[in-house]
C-alpha positions as CSV (number, residue, x, y, z in Angstrom):
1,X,-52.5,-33.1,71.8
2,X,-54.3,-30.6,74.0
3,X,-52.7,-27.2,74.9
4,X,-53.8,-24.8,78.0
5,X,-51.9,-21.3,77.7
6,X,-51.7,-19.2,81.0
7,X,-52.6,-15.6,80.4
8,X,-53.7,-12.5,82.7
9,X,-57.0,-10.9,82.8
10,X,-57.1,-7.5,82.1
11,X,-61.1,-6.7,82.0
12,X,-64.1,-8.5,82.7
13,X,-66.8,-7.7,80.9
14,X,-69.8,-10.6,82.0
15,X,-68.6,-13.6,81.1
16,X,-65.8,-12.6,78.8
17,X,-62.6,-11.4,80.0
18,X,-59.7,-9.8,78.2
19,X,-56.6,-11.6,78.9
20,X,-52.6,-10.5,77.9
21,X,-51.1,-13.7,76.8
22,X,-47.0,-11.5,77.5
23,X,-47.8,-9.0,75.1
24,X,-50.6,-10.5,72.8
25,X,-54.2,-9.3,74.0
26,X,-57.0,-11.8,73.1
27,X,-60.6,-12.0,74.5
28,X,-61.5,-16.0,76.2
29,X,-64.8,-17.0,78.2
30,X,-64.4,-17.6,82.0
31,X,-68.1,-18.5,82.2
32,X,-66.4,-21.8,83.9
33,X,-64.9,-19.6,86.5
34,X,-66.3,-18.4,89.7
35,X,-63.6,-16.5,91.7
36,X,-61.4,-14.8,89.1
37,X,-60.6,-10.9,88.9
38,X,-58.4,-8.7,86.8
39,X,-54.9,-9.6,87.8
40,X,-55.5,-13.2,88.1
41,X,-53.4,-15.7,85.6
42,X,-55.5,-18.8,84.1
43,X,-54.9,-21.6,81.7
44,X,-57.1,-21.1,78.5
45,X,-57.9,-24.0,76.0
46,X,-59.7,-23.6,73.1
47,X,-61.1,-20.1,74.1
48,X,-62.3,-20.7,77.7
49,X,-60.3,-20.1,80.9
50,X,-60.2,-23.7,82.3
51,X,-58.1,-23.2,85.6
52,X,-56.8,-20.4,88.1
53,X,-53.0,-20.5,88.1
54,X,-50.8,-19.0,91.0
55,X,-48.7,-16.3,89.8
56,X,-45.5,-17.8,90.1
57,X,-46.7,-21.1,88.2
58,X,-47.9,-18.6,85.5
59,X,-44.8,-17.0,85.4
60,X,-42.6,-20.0,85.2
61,X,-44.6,-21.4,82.6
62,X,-44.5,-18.5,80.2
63,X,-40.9,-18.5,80.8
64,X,-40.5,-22.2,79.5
65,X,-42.9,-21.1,76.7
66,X,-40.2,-17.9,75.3
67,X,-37.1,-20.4,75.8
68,X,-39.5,-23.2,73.9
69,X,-39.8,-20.6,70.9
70,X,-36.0,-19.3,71.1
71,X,-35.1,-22.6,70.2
72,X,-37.4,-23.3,67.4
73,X,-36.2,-19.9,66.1
C-alpha cells in the first residue's frame, strides 16, 4: 500500500521545498512540479511532491488523518 501525505510549503530552495506536515517540518523534491509556491498544499510520496492539492482538500484530509491517530491512540 502506497501513502501520499498533504503538507504546506514553506520555502523553495531550487528544486527542494520545505514543507510543514501540521507541525512536523520535513524537506521533499517538487522537481515534478511546475506551478507551486510557498503556501501551496501538495501530496508527497516517498519524498517527492506528487500533486497540488486545493486548500480545503488539504485541510479535510489532515483532519481525517488527526481523528485516524486519536483512535489508534
Amino acid at each position: 500500500m502506497c501513502l501520499a501525505v498533504p503538507a504546506r510549503i514553506t520555502k523553495i530552495d531550487g528544486e527542494e521545498a520545505i514543507l510543514d506536515y501540521g507541525g512536523v517540518i520535513r524537506k521533499a523534491n517538487i522537481s515534478m512540479l511546475s506551478d507551486v509556491k510557498i503556501g501551496d498544499y501538495v501530496l508527497v510520496h516517498a519524498g517527492y511532491a506528487i500533486s497540488k492539492l486545493e486548500e480545503k482538500e488539504a485541510l479535510e484530509t489532515l483532519k481525517l488523518w488527526d481523528e485516524m491517530l486519536l483512535a489508534v491512540e
